[in-house]
KOLGU-4560 file (N, C-alpha, C; in nm, 3 decimals, padded with zeros to 5 digits):
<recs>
<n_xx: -02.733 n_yy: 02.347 n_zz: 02.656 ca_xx: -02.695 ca_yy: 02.342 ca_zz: 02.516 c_xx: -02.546 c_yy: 02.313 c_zz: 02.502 mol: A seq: 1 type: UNK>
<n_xx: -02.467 n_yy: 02.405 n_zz: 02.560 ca_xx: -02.302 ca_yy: 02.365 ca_zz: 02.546 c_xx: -02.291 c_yy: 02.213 c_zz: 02.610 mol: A seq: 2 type: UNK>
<n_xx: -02.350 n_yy: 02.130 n_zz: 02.711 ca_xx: -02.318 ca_yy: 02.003 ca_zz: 02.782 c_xx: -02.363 c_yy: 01.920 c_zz: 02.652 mol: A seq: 3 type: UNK>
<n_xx: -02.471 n_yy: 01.952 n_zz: 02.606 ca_xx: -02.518 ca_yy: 01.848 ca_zz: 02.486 c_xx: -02.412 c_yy: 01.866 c_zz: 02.363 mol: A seq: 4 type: UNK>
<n_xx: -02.360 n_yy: 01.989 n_zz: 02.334 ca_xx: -02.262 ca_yy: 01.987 ca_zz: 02.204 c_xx: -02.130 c_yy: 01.867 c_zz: 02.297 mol: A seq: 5 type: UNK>
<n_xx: -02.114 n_yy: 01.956 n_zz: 02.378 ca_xx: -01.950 ca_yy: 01.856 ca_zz: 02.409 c_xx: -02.005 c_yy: 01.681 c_zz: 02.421 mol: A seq: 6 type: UNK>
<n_xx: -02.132 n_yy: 01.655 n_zz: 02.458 ca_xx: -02.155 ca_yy: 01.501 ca_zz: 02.424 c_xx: -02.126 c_yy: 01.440 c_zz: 02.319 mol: A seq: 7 type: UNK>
<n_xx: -02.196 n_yy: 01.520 n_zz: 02.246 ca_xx: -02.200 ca_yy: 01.495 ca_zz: 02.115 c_xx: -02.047 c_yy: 01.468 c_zz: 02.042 mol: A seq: 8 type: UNK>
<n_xx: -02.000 n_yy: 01.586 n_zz: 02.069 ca_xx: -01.832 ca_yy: 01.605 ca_zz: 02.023 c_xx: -01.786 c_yy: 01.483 c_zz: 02.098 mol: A seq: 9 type: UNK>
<n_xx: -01.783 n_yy: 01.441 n_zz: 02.198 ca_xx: -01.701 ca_yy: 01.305 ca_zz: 02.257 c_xx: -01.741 c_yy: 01.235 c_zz: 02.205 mol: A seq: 10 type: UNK>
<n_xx: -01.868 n_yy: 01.209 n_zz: 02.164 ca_xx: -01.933 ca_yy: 01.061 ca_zz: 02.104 c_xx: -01.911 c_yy: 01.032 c_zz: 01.957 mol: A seq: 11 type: UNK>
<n_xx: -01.873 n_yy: 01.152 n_zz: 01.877 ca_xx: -01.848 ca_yy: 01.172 ca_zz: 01.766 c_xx: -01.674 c_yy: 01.079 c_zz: 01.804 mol: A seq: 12 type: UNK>
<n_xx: -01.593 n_yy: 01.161 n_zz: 01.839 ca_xx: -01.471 ca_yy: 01.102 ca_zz: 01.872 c_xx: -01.482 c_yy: 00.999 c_zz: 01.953 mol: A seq: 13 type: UNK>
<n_xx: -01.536 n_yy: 00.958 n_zz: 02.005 ca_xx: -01.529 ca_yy: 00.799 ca_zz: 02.053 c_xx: -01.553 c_yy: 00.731 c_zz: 01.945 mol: A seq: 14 type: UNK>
<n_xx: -01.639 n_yy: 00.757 n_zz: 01.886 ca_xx: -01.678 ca_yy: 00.648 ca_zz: 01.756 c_xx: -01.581 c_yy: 00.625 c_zz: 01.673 mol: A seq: 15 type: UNK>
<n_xx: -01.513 n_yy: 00.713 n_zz: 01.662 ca_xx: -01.421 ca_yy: 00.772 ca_zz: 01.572 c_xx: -01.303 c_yy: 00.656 c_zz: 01.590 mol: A seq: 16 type: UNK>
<n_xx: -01.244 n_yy: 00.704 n_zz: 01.683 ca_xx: -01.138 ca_yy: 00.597 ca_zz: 01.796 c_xx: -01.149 c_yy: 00.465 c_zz: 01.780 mol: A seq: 17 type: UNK>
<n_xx: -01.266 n_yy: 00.429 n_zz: 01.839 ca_xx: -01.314 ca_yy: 00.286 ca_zz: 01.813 c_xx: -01.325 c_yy: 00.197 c_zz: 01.727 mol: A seq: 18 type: UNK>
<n_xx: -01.339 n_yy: 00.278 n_zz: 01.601 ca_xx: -01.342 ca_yy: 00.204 ca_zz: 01.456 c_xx: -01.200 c_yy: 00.210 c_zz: 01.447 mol: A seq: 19 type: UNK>
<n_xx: -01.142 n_yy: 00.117 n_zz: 01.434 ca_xx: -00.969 ca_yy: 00.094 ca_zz: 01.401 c_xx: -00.985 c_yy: 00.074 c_zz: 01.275 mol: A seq: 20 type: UNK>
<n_xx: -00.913 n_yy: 00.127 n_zz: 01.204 ca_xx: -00.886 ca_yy: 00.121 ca_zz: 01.058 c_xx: -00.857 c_yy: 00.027 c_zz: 00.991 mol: A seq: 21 type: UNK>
<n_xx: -00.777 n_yy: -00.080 n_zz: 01.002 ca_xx: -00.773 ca_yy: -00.211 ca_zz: 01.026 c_xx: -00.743 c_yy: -00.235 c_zz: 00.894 mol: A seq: 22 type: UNK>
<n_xx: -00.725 n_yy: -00.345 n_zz: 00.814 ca_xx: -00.669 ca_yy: -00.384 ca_zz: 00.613 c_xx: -00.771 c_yy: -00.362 c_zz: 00.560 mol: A seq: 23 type: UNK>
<n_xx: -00.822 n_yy: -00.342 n_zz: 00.449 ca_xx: -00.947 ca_yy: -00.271 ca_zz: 00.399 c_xx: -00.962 c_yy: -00.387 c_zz: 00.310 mol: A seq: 24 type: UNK>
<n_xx: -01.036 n_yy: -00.468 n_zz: 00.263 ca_xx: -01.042 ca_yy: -00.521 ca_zz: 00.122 c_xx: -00.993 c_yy: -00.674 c_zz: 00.095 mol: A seq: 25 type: UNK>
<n_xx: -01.061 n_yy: -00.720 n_zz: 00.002 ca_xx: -01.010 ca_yy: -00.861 ca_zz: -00.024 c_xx: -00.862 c_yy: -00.827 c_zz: -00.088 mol: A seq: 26 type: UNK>
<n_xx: -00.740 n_yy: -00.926 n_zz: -00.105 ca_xx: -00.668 ca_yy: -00.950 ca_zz: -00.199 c_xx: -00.668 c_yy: -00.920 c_zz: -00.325 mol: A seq: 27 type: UNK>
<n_xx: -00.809 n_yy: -00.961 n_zz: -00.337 ca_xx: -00.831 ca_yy: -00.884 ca_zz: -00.530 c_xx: -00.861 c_yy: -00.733 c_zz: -00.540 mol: A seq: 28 type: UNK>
<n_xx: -00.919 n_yy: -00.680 n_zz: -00.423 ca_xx: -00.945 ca_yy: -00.554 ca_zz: -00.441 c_xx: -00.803 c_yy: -00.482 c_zz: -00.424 mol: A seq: 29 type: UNK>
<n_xx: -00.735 n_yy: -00.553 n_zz: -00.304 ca_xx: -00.582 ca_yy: -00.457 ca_zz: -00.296 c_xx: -00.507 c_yy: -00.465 c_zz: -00.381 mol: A seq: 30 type: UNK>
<n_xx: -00.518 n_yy: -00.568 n_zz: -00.431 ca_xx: -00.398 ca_yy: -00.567 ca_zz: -00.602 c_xx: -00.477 c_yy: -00.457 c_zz: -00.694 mol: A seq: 31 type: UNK>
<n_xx: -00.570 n_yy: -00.468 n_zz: -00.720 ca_xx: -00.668 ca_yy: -00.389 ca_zz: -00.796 c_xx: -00.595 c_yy: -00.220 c_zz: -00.748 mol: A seq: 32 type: UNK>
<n_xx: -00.636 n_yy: -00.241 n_zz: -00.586 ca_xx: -00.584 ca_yy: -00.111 ca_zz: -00.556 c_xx: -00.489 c_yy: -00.049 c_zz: -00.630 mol: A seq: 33 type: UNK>
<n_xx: -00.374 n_yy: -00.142 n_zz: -00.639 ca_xx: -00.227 ca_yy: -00.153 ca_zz: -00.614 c_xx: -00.206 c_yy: -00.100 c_zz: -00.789 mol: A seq: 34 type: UNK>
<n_xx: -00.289 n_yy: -00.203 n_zz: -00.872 ca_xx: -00.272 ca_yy: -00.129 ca_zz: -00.995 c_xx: -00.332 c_yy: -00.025 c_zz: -01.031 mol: A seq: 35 type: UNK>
<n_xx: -00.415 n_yy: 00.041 n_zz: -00.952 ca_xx: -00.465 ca_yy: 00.135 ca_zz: -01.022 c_xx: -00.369 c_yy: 00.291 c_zz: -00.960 mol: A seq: 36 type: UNK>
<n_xx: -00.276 n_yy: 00.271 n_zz: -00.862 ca_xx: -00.192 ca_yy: 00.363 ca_zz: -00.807 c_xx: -00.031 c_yy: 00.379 c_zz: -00.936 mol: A seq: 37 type: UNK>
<n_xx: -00.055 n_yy: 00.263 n_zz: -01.034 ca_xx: 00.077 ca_yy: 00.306 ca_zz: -01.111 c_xx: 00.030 c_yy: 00.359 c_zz: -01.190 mol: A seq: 38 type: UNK>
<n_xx: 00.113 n_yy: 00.468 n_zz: -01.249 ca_xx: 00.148 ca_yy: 00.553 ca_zz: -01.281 c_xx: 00.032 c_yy: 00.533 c_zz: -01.465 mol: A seq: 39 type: UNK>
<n_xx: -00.021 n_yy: 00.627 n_zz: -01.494 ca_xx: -00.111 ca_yy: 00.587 ca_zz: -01.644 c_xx: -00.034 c_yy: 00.642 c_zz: -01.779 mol: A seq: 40 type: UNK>
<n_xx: 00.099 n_yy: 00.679 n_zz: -01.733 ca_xx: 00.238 ca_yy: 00.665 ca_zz: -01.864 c_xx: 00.270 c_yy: 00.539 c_zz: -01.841 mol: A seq: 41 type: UNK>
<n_xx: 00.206 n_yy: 00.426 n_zz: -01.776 ca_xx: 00.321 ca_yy: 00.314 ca_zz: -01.835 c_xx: 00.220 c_yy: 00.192 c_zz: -01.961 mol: A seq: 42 type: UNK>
<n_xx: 00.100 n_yy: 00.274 n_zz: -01.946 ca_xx: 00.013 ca_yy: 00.207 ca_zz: -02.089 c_xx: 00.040 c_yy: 00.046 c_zz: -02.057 mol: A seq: 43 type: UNK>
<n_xx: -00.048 n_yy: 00.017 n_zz: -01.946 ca_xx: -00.012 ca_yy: -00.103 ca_zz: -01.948 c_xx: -00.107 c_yy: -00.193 c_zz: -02.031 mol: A seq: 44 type: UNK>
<n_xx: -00.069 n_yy: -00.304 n_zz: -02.116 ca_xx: -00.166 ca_yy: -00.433 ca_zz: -02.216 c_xx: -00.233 c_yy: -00.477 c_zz: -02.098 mol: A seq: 45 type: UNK>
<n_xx: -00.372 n_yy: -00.539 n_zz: -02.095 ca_xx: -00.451 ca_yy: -00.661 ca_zz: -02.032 c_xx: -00.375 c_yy: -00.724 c_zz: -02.005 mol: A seq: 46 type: UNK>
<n_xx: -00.279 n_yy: -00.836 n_zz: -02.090 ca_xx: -00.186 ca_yy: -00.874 ca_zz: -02.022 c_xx: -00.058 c_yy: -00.870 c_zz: -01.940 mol: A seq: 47 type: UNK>
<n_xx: -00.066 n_yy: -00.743 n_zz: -01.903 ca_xx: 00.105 ca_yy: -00.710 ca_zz: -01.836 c_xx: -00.010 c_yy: -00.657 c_zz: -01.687 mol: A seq: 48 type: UNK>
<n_xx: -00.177 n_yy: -00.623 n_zz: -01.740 ca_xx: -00.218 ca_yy: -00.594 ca_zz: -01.605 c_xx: -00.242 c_yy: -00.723 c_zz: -01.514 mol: A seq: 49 type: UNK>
<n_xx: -00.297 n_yy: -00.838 n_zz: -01.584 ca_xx: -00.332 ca_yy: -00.970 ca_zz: -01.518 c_xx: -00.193 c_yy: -01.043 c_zz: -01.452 mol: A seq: 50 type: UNK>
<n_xx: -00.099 n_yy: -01.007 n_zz: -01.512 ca_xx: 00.028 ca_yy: -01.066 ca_zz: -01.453 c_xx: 00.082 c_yy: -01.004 c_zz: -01.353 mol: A seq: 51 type: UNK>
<n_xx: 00.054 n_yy: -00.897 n_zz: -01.337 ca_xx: 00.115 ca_yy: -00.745 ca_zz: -01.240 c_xx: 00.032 c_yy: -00.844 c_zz: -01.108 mol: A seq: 52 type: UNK>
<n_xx: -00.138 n_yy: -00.792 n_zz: -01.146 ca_xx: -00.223 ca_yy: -00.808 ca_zz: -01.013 c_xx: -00.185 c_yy: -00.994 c_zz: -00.937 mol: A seq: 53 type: UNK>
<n_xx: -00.148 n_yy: -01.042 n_zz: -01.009 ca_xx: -00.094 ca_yy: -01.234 ca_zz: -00.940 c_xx: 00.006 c_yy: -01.166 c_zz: -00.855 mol: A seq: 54 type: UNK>
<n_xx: 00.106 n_yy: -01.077 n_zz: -00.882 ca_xx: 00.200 ca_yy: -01.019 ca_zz: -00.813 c_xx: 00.160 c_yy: -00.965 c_zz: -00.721 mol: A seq: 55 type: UNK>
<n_xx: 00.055 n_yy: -00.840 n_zz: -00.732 ca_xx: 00.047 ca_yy: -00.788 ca_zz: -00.617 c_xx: -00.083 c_yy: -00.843 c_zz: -00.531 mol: A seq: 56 type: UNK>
<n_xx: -00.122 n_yy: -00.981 n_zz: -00.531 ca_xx: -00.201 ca_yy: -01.091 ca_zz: -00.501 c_xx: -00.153 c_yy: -01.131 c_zz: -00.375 mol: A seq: 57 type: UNK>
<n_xx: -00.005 n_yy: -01.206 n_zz: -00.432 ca_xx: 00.057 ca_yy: -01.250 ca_zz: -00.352 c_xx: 00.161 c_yy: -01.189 c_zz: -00.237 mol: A seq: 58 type: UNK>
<n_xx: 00.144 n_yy: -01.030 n_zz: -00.268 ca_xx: 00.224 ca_yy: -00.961 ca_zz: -00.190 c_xx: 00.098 c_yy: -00.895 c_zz: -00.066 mol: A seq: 59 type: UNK>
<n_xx: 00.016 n_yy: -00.938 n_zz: -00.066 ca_xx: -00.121 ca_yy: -00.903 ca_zz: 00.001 c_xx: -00.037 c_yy: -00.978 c_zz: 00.162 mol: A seq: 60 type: UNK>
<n_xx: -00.056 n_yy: -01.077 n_zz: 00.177 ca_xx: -00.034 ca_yy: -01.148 ca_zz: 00.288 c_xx: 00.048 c_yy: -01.134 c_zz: 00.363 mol: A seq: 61 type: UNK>
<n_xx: 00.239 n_yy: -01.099 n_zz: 00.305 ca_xx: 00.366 ca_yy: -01.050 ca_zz: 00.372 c_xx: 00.342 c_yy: -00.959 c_zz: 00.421 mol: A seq: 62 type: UNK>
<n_xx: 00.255 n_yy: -00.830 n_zz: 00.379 ca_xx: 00.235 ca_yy: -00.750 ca_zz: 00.399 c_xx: 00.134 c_yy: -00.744 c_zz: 00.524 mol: A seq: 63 type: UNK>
<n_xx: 00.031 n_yy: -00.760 n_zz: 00.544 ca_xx: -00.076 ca_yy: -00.811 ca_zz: 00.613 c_xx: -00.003 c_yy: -00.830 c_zz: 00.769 mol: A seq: 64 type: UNK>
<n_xx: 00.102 n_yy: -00.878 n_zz: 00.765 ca_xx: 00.191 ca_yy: -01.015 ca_zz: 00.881 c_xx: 00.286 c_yy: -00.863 c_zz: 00.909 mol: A seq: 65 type: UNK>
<n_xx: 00.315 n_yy: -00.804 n_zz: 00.808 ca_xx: 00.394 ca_yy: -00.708 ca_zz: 00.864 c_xx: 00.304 c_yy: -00.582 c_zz: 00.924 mol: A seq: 66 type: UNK>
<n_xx: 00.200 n_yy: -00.534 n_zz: 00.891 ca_xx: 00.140 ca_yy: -00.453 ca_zz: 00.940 c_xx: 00.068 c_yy: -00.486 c_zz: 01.091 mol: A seq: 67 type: UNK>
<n_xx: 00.019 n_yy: -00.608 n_zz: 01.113 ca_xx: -00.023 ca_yy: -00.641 ca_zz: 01.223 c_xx: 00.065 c_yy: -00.680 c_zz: 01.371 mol: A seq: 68 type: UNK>
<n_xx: 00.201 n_yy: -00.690 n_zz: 01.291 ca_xx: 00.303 ca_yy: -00.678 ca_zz: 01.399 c_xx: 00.353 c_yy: -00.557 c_zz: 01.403 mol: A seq: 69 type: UNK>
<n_xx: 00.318 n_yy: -00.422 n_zz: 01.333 ca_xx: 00.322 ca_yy: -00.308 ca_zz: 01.349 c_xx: 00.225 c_yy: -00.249 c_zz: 01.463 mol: A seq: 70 type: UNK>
<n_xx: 00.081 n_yy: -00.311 n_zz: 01.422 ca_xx: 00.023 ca_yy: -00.281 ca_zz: 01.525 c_xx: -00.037 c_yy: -00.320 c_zz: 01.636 mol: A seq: 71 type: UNK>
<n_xx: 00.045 n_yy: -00.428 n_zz: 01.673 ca_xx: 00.099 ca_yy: -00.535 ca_zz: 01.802 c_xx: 00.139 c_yy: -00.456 c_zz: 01.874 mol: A seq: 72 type: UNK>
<n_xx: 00.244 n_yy: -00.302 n_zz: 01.804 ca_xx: 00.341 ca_yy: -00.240 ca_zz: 01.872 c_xx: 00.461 c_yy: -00.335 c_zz: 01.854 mol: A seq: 73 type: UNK>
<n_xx: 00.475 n_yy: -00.347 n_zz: 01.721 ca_xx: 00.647 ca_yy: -00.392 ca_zz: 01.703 c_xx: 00.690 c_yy: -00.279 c_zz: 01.675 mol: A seq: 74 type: UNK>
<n_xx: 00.878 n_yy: -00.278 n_zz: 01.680 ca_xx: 00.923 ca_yy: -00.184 ca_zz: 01.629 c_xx: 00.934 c_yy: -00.097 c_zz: 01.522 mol: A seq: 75 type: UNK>
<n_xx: 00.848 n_yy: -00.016 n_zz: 01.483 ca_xx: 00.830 ca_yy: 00.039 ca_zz: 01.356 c_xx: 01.025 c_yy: 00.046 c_zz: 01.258 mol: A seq: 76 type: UNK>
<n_xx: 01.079 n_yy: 00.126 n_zz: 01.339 ca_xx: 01.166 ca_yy: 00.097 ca_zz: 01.277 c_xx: 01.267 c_yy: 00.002 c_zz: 01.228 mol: A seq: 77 type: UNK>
<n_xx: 01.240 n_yy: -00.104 n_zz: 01.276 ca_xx: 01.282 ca_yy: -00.297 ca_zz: 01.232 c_xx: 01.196 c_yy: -00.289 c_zz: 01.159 mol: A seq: 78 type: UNK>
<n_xx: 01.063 n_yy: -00.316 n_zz: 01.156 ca_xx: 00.955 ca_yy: -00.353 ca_zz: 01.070 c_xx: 00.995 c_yy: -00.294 c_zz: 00.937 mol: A seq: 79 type: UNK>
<n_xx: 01.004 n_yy: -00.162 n_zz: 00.893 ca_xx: 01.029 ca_yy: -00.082 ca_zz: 00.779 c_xx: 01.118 c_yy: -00.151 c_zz: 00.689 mol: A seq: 80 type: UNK>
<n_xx: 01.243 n_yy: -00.179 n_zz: 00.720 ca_xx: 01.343 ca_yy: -00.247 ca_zz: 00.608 c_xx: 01.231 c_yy: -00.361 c_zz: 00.560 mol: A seq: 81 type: UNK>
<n_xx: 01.216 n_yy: -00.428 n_zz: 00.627 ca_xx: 01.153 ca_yy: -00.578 ca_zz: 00.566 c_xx: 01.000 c_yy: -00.515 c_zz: 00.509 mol: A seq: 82 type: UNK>
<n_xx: 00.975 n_yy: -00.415 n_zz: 00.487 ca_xx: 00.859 ca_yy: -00.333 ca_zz: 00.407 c_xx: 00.931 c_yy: -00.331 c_zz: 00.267 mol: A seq: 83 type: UNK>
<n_xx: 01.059 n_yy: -00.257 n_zz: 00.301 ca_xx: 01.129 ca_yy: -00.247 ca_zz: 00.151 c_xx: 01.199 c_yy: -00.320 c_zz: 00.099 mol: A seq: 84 type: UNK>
<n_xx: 01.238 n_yy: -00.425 n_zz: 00.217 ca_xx: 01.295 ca_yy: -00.573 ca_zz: 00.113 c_xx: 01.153 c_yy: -00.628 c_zz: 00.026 mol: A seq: 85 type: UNK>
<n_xx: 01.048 n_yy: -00.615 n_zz: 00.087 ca_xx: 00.922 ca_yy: -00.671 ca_zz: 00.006 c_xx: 00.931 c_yy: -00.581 c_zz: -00.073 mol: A seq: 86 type: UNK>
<n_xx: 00.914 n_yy: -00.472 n_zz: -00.070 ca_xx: 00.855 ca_yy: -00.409 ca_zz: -00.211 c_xx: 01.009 c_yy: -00.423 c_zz: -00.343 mol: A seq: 87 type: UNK>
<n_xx: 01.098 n_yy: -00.399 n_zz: -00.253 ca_xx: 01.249 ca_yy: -00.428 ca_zz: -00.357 c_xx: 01.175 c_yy: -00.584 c_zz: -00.425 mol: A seq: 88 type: UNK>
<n_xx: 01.185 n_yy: -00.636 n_zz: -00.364 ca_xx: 01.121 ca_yy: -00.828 ca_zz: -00.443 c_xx: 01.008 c_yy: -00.805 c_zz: -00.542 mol: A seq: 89 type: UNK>
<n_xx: 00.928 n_yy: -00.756 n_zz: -00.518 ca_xx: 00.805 ca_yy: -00.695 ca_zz: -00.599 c_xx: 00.854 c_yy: -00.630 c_zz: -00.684 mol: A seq: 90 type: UNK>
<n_xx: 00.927 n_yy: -00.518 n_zz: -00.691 ca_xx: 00.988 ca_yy: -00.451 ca_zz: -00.779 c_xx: 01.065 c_yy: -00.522 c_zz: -00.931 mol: A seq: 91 type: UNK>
<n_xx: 01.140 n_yy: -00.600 n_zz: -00.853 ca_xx: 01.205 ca_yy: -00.714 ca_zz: -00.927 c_xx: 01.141 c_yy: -00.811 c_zz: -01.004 mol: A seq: 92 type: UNK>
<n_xx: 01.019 n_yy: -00.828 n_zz: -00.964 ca_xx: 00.914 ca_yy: -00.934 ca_zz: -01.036 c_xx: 00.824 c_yy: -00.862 c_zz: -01.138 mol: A seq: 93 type: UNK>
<n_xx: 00.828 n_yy: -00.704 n_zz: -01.115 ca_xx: 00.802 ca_yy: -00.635 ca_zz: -01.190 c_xx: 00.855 c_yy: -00.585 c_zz: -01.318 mol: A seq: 94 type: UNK>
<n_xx: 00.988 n_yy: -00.555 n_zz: -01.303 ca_xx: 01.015 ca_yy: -00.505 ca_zz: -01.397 c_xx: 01.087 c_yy: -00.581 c_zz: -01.516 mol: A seq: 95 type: UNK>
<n_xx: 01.097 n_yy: -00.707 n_zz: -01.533 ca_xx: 01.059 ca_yy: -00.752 ca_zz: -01.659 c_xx: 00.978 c_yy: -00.808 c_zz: -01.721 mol: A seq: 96 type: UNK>
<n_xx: 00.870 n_yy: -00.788 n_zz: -01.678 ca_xx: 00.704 ca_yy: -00.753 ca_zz: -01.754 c_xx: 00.681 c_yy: -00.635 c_zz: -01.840 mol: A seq: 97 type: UNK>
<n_xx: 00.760 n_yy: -00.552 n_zz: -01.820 ca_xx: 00.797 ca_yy: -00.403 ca_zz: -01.867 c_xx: 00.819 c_yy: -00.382 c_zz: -01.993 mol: A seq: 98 type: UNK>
<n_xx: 00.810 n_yy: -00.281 n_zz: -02.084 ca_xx: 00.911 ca_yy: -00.269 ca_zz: -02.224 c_xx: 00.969 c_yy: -00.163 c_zz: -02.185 mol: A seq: 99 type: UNK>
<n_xx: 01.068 n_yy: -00.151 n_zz: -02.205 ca_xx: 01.184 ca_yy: -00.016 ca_zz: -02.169 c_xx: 01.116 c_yy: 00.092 c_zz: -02.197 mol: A seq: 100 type: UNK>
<n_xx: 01.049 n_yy: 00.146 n_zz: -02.238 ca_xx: 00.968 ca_yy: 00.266 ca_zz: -02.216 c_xx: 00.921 c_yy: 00.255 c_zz: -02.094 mol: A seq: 101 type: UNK>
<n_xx: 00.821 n_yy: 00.167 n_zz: -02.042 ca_xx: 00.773 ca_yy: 00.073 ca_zz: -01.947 c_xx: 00.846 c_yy: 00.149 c_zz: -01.845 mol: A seq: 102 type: UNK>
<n_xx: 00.958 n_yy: 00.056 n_zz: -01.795 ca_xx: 01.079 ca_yy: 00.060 ca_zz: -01.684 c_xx: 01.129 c_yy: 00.164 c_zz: -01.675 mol: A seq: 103 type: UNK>
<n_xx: 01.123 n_yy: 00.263 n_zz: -01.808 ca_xx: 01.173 ca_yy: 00.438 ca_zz: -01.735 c_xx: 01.104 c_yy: 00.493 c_zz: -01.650 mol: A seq: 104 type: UNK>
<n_xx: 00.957 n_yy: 00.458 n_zz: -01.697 ca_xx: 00.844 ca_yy: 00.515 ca_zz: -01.624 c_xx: 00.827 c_yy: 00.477 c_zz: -01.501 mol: A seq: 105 type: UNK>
<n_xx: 00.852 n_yy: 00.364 n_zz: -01.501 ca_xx: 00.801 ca_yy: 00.230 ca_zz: -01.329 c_xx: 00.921 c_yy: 00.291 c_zz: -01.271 mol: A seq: 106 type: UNK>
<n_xx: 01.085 n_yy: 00.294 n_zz: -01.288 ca_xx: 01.185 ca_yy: 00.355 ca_zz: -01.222 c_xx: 01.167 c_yy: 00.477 c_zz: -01.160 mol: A seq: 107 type: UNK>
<n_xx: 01.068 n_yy: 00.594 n_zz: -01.232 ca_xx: 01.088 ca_yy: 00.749 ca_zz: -01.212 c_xx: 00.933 c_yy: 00.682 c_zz: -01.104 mol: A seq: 108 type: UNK>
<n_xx: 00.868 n_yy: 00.673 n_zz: -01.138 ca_xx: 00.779 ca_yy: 00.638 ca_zz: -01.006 c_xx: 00.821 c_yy: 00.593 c_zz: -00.916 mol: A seq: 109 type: UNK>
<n_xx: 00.922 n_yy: 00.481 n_zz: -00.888 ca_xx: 00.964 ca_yy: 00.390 ca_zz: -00.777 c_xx: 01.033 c_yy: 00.514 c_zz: -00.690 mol: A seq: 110 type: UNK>
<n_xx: 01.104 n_yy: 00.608 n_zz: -00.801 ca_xx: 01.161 ca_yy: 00.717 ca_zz: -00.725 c_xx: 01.087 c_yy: 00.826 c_zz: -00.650 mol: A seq: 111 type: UNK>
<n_xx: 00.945 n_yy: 00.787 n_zz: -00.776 ca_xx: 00.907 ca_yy: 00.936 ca_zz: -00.659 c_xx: 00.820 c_yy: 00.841 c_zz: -00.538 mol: A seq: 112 type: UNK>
<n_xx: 00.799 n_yy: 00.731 n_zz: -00.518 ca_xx: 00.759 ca_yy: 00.674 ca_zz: -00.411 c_xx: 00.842 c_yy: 00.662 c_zz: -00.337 mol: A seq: 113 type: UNK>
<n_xx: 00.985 n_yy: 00.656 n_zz: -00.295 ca_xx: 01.044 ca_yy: 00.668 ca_zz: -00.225 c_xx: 01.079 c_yy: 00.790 c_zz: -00.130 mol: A seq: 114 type: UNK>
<n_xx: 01.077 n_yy: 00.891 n_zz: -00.228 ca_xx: 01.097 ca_yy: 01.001 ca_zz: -00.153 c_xx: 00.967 c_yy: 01.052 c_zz: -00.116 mol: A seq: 115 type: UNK>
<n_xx: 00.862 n_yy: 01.004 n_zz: -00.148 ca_xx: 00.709 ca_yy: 01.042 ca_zz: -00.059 c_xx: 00.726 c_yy: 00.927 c_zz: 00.105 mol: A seq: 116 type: UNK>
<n_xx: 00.801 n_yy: 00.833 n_zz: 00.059 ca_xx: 00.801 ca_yy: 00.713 ca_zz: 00.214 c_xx: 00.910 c_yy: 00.769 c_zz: 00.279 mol: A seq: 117 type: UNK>
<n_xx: 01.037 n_yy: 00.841 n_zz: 00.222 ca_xx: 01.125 ca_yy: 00.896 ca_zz: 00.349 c_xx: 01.086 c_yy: 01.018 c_zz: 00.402 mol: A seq: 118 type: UNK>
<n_xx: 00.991 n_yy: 01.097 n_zz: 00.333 ca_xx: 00.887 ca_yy: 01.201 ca_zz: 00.395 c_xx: 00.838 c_yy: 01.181 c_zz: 00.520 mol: A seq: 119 type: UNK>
<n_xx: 00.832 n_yy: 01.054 n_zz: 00.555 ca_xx: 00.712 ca_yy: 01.027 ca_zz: 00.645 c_xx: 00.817 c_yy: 01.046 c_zz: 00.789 mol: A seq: 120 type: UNK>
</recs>
């Protein structure tokens, strides 16, 4: 009985292991993702959402190129700046889509996403 649990338990964790986690999702689903993670004080119109998701459409791919040379085993810490030069660029393409109510809100988020990423 104990030889069959610990099988089990390895095979459970082998499986486990084996499945690499890998990018999840089309482009449309990760922008999708992407908007549905901001913040629901910034009341966004249909149109400030359809213009957002082209944005975070096209930020699918830089991203993609940077994660897979992450897990090439590039240097995580080189890799990181050019994470936040992308998202700084994104940011920027963002926030005049905004109405200043808008941009207080997207700012105090950008902030608290930052200090959840120097957490890490």
């Amino acid at each position: 009985m104990k030889k069959l649990l610990i099988i089990i338990v390895l095979l459970v964790c082998g499986i486990s292991f084996s499945k690499a986690q890998g990018i999840q999702g089309t482009p449309d689903e990760r922008a999708e993702a992407s908007l549905n993670r901001l913040p629901a004080t910034l009341n966004l119109t249909a149109d400030q959402k359809a213009k957002l998701k082209v944005i975070f459409v096209a930020q699918v791919k830089p991203i993609d190129s940077l994660i897979a040379t992450m897990q090439a085993g590039g240097d995580r810490a080189a890799i990181m700046p050019k994470f936040m030069e992308l998202q700084a660029t994104t940011d920027k393409k963002i926030i005049p889509l905004l109405t200043p109510e808008q941009k207080t809100a997207y700012e105090a988020y950008v902030k608290e996403r930052m200090a959840r990423m120097s957490g890490r």
